[in-house]
N, C-alpha and C positions, 0 to 999 in steps of 0.2 A: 456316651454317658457311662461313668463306670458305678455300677448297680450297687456292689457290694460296699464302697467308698461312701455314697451315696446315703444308703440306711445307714448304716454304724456313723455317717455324719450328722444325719436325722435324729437318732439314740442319742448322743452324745446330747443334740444339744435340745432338745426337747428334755432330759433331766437338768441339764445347765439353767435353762431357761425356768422349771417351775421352781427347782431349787431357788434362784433368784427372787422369782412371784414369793414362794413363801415368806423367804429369808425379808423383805421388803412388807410383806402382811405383818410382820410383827414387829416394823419399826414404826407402822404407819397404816393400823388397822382399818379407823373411820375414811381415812382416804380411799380403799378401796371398796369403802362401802357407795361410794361413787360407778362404782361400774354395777353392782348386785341388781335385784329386779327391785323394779319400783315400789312396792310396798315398803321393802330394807330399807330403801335408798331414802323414801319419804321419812322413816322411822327414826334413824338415826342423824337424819338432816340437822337438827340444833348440835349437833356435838361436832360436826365433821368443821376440821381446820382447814380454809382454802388456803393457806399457805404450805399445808401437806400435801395437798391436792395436786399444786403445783409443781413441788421438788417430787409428786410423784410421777406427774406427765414427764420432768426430765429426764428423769432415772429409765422410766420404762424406753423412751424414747433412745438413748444412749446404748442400751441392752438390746433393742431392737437393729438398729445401726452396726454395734459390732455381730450380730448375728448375721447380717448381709455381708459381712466383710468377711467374716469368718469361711462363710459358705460359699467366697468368691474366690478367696485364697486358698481351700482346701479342694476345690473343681481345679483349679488352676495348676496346684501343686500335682493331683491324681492324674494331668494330661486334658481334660475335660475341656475342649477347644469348639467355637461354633456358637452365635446366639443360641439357637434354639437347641441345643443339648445341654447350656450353660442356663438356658432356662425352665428346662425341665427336672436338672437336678437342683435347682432352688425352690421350684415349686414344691418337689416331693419332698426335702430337707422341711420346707415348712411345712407340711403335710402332719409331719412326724410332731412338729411342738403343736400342731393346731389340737392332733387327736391325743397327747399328752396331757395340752389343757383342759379338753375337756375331759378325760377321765379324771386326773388324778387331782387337777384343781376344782374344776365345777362338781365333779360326784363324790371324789372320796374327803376333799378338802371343806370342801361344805359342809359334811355331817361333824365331821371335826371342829370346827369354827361353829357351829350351832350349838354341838354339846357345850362347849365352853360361853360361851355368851361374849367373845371378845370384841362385838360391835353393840357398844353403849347406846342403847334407844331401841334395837332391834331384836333382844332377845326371846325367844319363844314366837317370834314373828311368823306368821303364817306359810310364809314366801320361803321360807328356811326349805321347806317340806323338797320335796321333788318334787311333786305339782304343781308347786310355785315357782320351781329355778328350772323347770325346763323351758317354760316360755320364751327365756331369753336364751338359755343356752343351746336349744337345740337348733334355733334359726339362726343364731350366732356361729356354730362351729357347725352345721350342716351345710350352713347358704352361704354366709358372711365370708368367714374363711378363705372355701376352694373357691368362691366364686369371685370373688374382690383380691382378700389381701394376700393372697398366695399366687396368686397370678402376678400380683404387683410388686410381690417379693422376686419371683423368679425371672421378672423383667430387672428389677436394682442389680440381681447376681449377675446377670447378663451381661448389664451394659460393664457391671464394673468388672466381671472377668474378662470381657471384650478388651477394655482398656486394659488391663494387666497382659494381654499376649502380644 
């Protein structure tokens, strides 16, 4: 595993990645009021377009997919040879977007998106607070994450860097 290749892949794409989140919140706000904590989520429910909903499962999914590819061909490229070396630099690559998402989208991105009131039905919503968006975020990006989807990311880099040597 080469460490330094590794972070600065992690960096790279943990900005890529929330850049994206963003840049996607502002084509298709009430859709990501779909993922917010239940109160939001109840709040702004009359206004949300399932058909954004949908074109937004694709996108993220797509975003997601060239991120495992990315971090297959760049272990690949750096020498990074071996399931289990080619899986622990995908794990820790996502590691890098899990703990991006949640600072810079869950904590600094939310009081941004609060002040402004850009989810129609939810403004001044209680759930906005910290007190309210930790309940999802912290078992989200504490549990969810290292414990689920970063394991299952660093298994995808795996197989697919396996198959690229």
């Amino acid at each position: 595993m080469k460490w330094s290749r590794t972070i600065l892949d992690g960096i790279v794409m943990c900005v890529i990645f929330n850049g994206l989140v963003r840049l996607f919140f502002y084509v298709f706000p009430q859709a990501y009021s779909r993922m917010f904590p239940k109160g939001i989520k109840q709040a702004a429910a009359p206004y949300v377009n399932m058909k954004d909903v949908k074109v937004l499962r694709c996108v993220l999914i797509v975003i997601y997919l060239l991120m495992f590819l990315y971090m297959a061909v760049s272990a690949h490229l750096a020498g990074v040879s071996g399931f289990k070396n080619l899986f622990w630099t995908g794990y820790t690559e996502m590691m890098f977007v899990n703990a991006g998402d949640f600072f810079l989208l869950d904590f600094l991105a939310r009081i941004y998106v609060m002040d402004k009131g850009l989810i129609k039905g939810a403004e001044g919503h209680s759930d906005w607070k910290w007190s309210g968006w930790r309940k999802l975020a912290v078992p989200e990006h504490g549990l969810a994450w290292p414990l689920l989807f970063c394991p299952l990311a660093g298994v995808i880099v795996a197989v697919i860097g396996t198959l690229l040597s």
